[in-house]
C-alpha positions as CSV (number, residue, x, y, z in Angstrom):
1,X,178.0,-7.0,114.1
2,X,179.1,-8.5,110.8
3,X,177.4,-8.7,107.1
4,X,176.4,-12.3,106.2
5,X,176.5,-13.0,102.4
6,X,176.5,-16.4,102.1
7,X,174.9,-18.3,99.7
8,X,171.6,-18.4,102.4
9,X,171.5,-14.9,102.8
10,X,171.3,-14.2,98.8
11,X,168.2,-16.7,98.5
12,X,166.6,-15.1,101.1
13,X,166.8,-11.4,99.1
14,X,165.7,-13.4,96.1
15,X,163.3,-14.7,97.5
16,X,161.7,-11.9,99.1
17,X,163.0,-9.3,96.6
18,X,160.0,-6.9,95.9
19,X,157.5,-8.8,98.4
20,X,157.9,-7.7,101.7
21,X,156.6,-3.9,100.7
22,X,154.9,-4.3,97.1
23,X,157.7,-3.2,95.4
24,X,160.0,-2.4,97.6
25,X,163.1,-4.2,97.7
26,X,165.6,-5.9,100.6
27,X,168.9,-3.6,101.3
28,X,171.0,-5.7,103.8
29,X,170.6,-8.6,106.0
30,X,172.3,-7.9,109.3
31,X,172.7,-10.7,112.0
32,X,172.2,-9.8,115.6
33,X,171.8,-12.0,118.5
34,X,169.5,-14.5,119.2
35,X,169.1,-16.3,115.8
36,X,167.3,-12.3,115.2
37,X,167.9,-10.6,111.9
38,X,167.0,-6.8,111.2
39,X,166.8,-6.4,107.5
40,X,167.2,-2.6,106.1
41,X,164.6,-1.9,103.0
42,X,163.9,0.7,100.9
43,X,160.2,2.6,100.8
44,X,159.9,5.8,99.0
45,X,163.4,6.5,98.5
46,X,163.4,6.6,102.8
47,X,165.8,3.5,104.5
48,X,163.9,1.8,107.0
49,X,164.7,-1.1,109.1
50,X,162.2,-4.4,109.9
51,X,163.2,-7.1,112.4
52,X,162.7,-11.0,111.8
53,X,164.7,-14.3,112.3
54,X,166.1,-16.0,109.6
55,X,163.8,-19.0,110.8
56,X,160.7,-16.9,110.1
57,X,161.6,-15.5,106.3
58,X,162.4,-19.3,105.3
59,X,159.1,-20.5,107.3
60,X,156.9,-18.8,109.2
61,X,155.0,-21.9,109.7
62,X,151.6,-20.3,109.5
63,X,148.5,-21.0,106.8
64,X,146.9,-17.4,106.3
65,X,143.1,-17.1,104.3
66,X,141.5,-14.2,103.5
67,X,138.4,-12.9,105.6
68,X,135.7,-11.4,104.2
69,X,134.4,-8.1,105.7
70,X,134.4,-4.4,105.1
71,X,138.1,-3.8,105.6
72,X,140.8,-2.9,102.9
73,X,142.2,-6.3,103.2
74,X,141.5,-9.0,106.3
75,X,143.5,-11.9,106.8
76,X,143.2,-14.5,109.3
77,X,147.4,-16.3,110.0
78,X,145.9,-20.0,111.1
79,X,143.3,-21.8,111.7
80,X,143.3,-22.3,115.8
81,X,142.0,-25.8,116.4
82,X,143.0,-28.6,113.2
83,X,140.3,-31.1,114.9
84,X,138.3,-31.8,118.2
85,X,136.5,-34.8,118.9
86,X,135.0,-36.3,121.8
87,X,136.9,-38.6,124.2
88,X,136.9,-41.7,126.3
89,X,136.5,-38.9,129.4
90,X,133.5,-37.1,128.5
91,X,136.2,-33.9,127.1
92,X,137.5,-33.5,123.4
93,X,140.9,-34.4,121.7
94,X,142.1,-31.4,120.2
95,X,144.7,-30.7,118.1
96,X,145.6,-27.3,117.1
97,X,147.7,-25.2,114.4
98,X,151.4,-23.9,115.6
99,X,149.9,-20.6,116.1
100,X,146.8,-22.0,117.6
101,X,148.3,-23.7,120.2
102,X,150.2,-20.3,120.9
103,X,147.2,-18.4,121.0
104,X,145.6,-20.8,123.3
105,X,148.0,-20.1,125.8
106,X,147.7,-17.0,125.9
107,X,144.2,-16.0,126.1
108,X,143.5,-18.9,128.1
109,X,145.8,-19.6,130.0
110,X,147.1,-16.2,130.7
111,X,151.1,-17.6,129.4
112,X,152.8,-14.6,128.6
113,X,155.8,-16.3,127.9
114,X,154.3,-17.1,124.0
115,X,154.1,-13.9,122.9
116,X,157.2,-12.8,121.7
117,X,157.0,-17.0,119.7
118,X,153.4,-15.5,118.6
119,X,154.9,-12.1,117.0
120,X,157.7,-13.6,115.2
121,X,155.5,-16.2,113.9
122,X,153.2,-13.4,112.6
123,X,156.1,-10.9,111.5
124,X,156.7,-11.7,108.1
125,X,153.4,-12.1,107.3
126,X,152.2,-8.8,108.6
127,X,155.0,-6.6,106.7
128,X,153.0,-7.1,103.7
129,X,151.2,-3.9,104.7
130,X,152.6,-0.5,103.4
131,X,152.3,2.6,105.1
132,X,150.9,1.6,108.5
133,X,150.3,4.4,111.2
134,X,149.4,2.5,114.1
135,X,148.5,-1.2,115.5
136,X,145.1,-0.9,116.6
137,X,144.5,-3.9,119.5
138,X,140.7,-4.9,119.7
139,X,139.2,-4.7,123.1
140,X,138.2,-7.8,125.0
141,X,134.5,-8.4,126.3
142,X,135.2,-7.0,129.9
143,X,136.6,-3.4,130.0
144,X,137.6,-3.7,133.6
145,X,139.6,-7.0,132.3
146,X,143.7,-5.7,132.7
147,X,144.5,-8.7,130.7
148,X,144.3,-8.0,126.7
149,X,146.0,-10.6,124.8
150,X,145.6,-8.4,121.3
151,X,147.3,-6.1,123.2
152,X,150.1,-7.6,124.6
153,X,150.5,-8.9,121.0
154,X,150.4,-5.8,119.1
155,X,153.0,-4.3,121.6
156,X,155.3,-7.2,121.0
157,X,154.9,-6.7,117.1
158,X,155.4,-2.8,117.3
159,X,158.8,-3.5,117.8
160,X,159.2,-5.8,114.9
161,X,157.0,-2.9,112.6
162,X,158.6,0.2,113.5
163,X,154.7,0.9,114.2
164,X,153.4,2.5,117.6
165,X,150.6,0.5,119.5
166,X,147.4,3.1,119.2
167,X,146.3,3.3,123.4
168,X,143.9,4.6,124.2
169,X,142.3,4.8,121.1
170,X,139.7,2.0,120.4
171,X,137.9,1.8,123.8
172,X,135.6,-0.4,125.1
173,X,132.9,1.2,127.0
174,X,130.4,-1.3,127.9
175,X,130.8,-5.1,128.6
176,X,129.2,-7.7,126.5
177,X,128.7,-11.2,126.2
178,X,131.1,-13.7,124.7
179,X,129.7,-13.8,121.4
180,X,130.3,-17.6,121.0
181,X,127.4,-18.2,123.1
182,X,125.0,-16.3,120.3
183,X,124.2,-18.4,117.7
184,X,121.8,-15.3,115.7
185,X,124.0,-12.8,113.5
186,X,121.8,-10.0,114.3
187,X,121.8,-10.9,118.0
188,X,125.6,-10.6,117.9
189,X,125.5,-6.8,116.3
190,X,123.0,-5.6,118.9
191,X,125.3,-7.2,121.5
192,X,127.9,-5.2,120.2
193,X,126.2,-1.8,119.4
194,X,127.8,1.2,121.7
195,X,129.9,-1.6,123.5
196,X,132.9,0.5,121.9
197,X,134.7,4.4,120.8
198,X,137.3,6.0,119.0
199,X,139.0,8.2,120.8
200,X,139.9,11.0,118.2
201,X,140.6,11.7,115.0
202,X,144.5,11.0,115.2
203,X,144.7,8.4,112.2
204,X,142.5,10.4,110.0
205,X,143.1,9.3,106.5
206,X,145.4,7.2,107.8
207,X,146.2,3.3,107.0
208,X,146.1,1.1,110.5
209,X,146.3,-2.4,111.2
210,X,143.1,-3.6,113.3
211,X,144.4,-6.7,115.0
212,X,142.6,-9.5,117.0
213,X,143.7,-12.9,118.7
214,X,140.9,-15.6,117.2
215,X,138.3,-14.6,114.5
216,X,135.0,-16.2,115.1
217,X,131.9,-14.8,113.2
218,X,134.0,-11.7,112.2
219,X,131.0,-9.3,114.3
220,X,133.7,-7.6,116.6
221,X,136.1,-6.7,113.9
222,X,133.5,-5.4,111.7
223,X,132.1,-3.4,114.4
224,X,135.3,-2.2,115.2
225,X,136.2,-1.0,111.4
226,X,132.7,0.7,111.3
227,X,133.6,2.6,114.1
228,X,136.9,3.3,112.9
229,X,136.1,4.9,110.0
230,X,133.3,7.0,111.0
231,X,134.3,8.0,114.1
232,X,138.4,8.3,113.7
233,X,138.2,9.3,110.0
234,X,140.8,6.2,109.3
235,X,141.5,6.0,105.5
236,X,142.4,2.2,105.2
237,X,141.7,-0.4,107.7
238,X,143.8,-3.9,107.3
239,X,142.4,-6.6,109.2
240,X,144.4,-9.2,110.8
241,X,143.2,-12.3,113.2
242,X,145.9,-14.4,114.7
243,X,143.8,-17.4,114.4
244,X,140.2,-18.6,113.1
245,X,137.8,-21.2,114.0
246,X,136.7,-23.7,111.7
247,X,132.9,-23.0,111.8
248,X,131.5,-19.0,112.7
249,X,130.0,-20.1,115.7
């Protein structure tokens, strides 16, 4: 394992000097394997170590926007579909983001082969957050479902965070109804209401990262940070959906 100081390497401190932890700023830039970088910063006075290709730091390739909701701070990395429109066939065109292709595959199609592509995509972006505790997966619909692409996600980017995966922790108790298919905002809630639990009180006063695969309507995630912070005692929530629709229904 070697240093690399080129002439690359010093733009990429500059150019995330102070922005990848507020105001913390970039150590070393370390190359390991597999066009992966780990990059050592400095929080606090305390050395810690993040993990992302050099591809990722120049260009993550995704478009985040801000999402409303009660949360610290909610962002949403993509938008999952750029257009659909009806076809010769009777079916739709669609065209969709980087990520939302990605995303797509995963939830469903079940390709577990996209989520390390999906995490590294979503790396950079989600280092923004200081002090994190935990990654904190939202349930799907189905509790008896052993499939859970936010999940299988947040367990990929764990690694990257230097963050532990919070299981069990936010538990889905009762199944509910894809909320696509309810077009009333107040029908949605009552869908959702005691369809979830916190476990405990383990993050109390603590900052987590609530993270979901595709932001509709925003009702689950809003749920979920109610829930969060009075029944786990969390201190700051940050909100993150991999992808959004274009509309909320």
């Amino acid at each position: 394992m070697t240093f690399r100081y080129g002439d690359r390497v010093r733009h990429l401190e500059e150019r995330y000097e102070g922005r990848v932890h507020g105001t913390t700023r970039m150590r070393h830039l370390l190359a390991y394997p597999d066009d992966q970088f780990v990059y050592r910063i400095r929080v606090d006075g305390e050395s810690k170590l993040r993990f992302a290709s050099q591809r990722d730091l120049v260009a993550s390739g995704i478009n985040p926007q801000r999402i409303p909701g009660p949360w610290d701070e909610g962002w949403s990395l993509d938008v999952h579909t750029i257009r659909s429109v009806p076809d010769d066939r009777g079916g739709f065109d669609t065209v969709r983001s980087n990520l939302g292709e990605l995303v797509f595959q995963l939830k469903y199609r079940k390709n577990t082969d996209v989520i390390r592509k999906i995490a590294k995509m979503a790396l950079v972006f989600l280092l923004r957050f200081k002090d994190l505790r935990a990654l904190v997966p939202v349930p799907g619909s189905d509790p008896m479902s052993s499939f859970r692409p936010s999940f299988l996600v947040a367990r990929e980017l764990s690694q990257g965070l230097g963050v532990p995966v919070a299981t069990p922790y936010l538990i889905k108790t009762l199944a509910t109804p894809p909320l696509k298919g309810i077009a009333d905002p107040r029908a949605r809630e009552k869908a959702l209401r005691g369809s979830m639990r916190v476990a405990d009180f383990r993050f109390e006063g603590q900052s987590v990262l609530l993270l979901d695969d595709l932001y509709r309507s925003g009702t689950t995630m809003r749920y979920a940070t109610k829930l969060l912070r009075e029944q786990g005692g969390v201190g700051t929530v940050y909100a993150v959906a991999l992808t959004r629709t274009r509309t909320n229904r």
